[in-house]
C-alpha positions in Angstrom: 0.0 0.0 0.0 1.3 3.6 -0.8 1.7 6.2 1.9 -0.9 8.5 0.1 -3.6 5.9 0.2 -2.2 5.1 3.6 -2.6 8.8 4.7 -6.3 9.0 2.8 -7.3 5.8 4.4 -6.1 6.8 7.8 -8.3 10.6 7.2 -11.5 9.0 5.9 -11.4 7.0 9.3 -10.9 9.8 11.1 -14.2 11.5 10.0 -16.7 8.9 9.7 -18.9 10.0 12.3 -20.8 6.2 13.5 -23.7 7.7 14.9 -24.4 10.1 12.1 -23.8 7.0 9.4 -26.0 4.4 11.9 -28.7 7.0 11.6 -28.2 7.5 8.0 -28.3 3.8 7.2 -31.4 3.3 9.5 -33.2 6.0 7.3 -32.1 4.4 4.0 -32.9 0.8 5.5 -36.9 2.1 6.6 -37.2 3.7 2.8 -35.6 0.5 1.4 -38.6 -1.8 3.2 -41.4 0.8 2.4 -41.9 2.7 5.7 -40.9 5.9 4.5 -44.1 8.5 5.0 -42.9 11.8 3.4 -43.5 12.5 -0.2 -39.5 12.3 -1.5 -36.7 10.7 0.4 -33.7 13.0 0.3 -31.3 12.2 3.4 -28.5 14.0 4.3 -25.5 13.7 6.7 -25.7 16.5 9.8 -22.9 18.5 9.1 -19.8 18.4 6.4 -17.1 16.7 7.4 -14.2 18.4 5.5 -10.7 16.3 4.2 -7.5 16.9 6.6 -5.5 15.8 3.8 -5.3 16.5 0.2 -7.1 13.8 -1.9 -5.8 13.1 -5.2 -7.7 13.2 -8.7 -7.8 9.9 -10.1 -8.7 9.0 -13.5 -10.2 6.3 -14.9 -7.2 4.8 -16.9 -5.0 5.3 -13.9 -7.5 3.3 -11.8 -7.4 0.6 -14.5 -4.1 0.1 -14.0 -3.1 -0.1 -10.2 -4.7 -0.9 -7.3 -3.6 1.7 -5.1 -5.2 4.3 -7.4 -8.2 2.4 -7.6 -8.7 2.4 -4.1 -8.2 6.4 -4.1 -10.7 7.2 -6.5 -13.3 5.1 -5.0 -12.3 5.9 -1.3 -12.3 9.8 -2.8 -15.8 9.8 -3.7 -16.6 8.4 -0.4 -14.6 11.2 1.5 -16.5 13.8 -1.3 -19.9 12.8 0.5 -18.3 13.3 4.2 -17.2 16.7 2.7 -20.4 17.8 1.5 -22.4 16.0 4.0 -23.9 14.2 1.1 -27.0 11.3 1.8 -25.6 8.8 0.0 -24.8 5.3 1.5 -20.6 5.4 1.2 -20.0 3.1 -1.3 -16.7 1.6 -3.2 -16.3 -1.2 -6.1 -14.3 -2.8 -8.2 -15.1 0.0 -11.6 -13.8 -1.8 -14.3 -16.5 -0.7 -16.9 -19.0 -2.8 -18.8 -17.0 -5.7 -20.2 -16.0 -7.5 -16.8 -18.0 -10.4 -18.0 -18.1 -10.1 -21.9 -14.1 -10.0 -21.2 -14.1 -13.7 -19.9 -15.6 -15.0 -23.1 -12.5 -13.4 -24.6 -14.4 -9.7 -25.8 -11.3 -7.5 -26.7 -11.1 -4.7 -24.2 -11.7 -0.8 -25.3 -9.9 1.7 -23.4 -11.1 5.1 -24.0 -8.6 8.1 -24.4 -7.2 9.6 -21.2 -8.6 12.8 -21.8 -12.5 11.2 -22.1 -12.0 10.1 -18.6 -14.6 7.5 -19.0 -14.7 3.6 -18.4 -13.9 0.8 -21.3 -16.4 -1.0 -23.1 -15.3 -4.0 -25.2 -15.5 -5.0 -28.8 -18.0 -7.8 -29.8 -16.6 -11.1 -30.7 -17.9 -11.0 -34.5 -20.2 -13.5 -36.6 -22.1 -16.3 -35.2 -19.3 -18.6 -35.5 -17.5 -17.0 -32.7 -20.8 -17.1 -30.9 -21.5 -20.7 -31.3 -17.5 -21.4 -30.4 -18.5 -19.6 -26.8 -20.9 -21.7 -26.5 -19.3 -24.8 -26.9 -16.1 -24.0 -24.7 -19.1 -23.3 -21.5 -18.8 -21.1 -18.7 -15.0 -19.5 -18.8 -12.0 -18.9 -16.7 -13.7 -16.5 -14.1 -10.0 -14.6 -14.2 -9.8 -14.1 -17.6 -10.2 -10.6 -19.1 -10.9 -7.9 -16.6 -12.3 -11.2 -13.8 -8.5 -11.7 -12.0 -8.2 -8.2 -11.0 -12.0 -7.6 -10.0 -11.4 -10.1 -8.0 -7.7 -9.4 -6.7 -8.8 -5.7 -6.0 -12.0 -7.1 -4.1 -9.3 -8.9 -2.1 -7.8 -5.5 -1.4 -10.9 -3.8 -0.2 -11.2 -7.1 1.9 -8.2 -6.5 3.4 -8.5 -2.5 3.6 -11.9 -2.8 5.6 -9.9 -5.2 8.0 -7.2 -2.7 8.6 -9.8 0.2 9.3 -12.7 -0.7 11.0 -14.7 2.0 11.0 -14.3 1.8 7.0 -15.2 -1.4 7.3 -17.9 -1.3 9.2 -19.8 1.8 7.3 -18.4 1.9 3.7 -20.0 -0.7 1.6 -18.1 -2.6 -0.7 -20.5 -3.3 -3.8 -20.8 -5.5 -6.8 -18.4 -5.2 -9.9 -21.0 -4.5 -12.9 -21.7 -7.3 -14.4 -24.2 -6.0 -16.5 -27.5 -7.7 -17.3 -27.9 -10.9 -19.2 -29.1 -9.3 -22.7 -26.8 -6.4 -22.4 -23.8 -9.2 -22.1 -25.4 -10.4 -25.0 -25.5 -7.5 -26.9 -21.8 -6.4 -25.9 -20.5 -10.5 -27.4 -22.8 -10.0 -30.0 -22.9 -6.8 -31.5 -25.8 -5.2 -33.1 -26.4 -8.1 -35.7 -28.4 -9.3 -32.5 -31.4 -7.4 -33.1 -31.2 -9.3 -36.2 -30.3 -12.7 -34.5 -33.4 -12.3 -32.3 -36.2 -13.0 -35.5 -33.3 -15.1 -37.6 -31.5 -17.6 -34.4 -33.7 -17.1 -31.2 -33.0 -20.3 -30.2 -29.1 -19.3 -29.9 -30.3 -16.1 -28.6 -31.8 -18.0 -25.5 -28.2 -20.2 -26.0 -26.2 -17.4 -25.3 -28.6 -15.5 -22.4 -28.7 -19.2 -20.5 -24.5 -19.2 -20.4 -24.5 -15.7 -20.1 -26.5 -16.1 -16.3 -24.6 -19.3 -15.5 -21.5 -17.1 -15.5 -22.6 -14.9 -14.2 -23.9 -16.8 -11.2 -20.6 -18.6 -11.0 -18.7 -14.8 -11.0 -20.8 -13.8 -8.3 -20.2 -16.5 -6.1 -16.8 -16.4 -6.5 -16.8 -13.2 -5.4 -19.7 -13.4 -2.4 -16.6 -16.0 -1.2 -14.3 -12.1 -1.1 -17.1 -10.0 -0.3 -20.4 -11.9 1.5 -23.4 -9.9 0.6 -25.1 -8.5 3.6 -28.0 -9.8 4.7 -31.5 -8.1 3.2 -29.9 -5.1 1.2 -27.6 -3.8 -0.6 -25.7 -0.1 -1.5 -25.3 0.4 -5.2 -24.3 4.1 -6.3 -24.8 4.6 -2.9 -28.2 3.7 -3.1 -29.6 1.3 -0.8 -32.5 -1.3 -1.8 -33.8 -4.7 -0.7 -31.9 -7.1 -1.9 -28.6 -8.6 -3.2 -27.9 -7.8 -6.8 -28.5 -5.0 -9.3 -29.7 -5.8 -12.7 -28.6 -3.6 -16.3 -31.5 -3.5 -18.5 -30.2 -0.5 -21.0 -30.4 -3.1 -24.4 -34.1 -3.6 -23.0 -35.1 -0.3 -24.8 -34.5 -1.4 -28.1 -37.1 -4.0 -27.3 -40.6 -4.4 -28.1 -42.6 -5.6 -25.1 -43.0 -8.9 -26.0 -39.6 -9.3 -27.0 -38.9 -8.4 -23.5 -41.0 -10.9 -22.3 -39.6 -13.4 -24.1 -35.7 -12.5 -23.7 -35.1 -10.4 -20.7 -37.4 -11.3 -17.8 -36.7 -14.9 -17.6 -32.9 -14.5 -17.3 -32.7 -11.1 -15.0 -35.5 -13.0 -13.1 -33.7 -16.6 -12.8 -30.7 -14.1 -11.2 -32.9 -12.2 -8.9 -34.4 -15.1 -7.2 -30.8 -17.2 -7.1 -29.1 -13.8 -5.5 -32.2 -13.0 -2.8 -33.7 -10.0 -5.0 -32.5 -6.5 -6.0 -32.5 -3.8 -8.7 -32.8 -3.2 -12.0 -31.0 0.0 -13.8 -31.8 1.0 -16.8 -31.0 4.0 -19.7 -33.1 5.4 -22.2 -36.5 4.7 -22.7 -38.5 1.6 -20.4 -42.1 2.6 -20.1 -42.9 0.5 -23.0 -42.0 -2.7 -21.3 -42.7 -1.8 -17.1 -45.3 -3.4 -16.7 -43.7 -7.1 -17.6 -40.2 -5.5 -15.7 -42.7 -4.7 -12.4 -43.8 -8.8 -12.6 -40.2 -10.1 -11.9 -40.0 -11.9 -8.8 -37.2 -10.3 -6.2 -37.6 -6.7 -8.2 -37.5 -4.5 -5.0 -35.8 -1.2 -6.7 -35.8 0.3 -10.7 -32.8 3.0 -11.1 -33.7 5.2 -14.4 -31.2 7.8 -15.6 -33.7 9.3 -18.3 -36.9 10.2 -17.3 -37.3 12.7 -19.8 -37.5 9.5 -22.5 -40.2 8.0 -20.1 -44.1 8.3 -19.8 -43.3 8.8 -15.5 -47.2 8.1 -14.6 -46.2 4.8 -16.7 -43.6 4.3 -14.7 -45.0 5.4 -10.9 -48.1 2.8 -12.5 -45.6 0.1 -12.4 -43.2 0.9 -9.9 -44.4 3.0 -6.6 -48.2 2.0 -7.1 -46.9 -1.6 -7.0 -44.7 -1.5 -3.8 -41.1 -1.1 -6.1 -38.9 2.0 -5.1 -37.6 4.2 -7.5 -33.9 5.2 -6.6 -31.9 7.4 -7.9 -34.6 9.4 -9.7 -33.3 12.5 -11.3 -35.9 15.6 -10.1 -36.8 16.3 -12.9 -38.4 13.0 -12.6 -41.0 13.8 -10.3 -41.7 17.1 -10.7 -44.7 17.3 -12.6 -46.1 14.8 -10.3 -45.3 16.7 -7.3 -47.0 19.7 -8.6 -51.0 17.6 -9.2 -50.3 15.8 -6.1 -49.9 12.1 -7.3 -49.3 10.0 -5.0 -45.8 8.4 -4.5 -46.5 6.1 -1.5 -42.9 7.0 0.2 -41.4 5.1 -2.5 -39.7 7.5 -4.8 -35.4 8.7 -3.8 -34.6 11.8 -5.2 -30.7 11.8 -6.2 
């Protein structure tokens, strides 16, 4: 370990305030379960809590490449919510971009240019011959790709949260993305899948079954590094019922029923093996809630585009059916705010 994380480590210990998070937590825990009464849940922390040393900037490609700088920038963004006495749950992970799992069925990793400051993606494997060779080899080498150092720098966290304990104890160490089972799909793939999906559905379903298989085999390897915590979980910071949070953002290139047919069979078949969660999605998702609010172990939807949405659709299909919304842009709920719709305490205002 370096002597600056050493020195930020020993700081962000220093300022955690365990009452103030305990009370924090309990608040997030009673919106999580549905007991919140107000009309938005905004938290906050009491009072800012400003850095006694100088944190470091750390970009994305420098995170990439050494663990030491990893664990700054995520440990920074925690110590930027002390600061600003933010109401977010303090949160790290393992931010290795989209193509964690595509990367162990060999997808060629996509570093963007230093300047972007933005996470890889990953290059789709190309034809259905490479498809159909994934498919024969099975469920991969869980340290291939991007896998050995997700789950090396969960290790370090591991060790990190035994070193400090008040870290440990209130900073949440959550999930690598893994994605969702289409959007892996789509990532191996390419866009010839929207293609794929009238011309080889069969494979489609091929590919989504090994996709969640591996996905259920990455995740236990790394609940046996990081044990999920019994009855929720902090994502972004944002705490919900449940284990696991979901990516649905190929979903809105989807019709309803191709939805049906695709999607909510394999994020369900991972909701109920993990104990529940979440389900993020981009773009547009109105089109398709009302299957998305049928999944069993869907506690939490995070949307990052309202403005592409219908929101009564959505509140119809989320907060009128006992789901919170988490994350919500205001913008979100604005109009509803203003005619008075009720939001049943279920709606989180980021």
């Amino acid at each position: 370990m370096s002597d600056e994380l050493r020195r930020c480590l020993e700081d962000l210990e220093r300022r955690i305030d365990a009452a103030d998070e305990e009370r924090l937590l309990a608040e997030w825990t009673d919106f999580a379960d549905g007991h919140f009464e107000g009309d938005l849940f905004a938290p906050r922390r009491t009072r800012p809590a400003p850095p006694g040393v100088e944190w470091p900037a750390v970009s994305v490609n420098a995170a990439l490449a050494d663990y030491d700088a990893m664990a700054l920038q995520q440990f920074g963004g925690c110590s930027q919510q002390l600061a600003r006495a933010g109401g977010l749950v303090l949160c790290v992970r393992c931010n290795y971009g989209t193509g964690i799992l595509p990367g162990l069925f060999g997808a060629e990793p996509f570093l963007m240019d230093e300047e972007l400051n933005t996470l890889p993606a990953c290059r789709p494997l190309g034809g259905v011959d490479a498809i159909r060779q994934v498919l024969d080899r099975g469920v991969p080498n869980l340290r291939a790709g991007w896998g050995g150092k997700v789950l090396r720098m969960g290790e370090r966290y591991a060790a990190i949260a035994e070193r400090h304990p008040t870290i440990g104890r209130f900073v949440h160490v959550y999930h690598p993305d893994l994605q969702g089972p289409m959007d892996v799909v789509e990532l191996l793939w390419g866009s010839d899948l929207f293609c794929a999906l009238y011309d080889a559905p069969e494979l489609v379903n091929d590919l989504l079954d090994l996709v969640c298989a591996t996905y259920t085999a990455f995740m236990r390897a790394w609940e046996r590094i990081i044990p999920f915590p019994d009855g929720h979980a902090a994502h972004w910071g944002l705490l919900h019922r449940g284990r696991i949070m979901l990516r649905d953002d190929s979903a809105m290139n989807l019709s309803p029923e191709m939805f049906d047919r695709f999607v909510r069979p394999h994020d369900e078949r991972l909701l109920v093996e993990f104990g529940g969660g979440g389900i993020h999605f981009c773009g547009r998702g109105d089109h398709y809630a009302a299957s998305m609010a049928g999944i069993q172990g869907l506690y939490a939807v995070n949307m990052s585009q309202p403005e592409c949405n219908d929101m009564e659709a959505i509140f119809r299909q989320t907060v009128d059916r006992g789901i919170n919304l988490i994350g919500l842009p205001r913008a979100g709920v604005e109009e509803a705010l203003r005619r008075g719709r009720p939001l049943h305490g279920r709606v989180h205002c980021a």
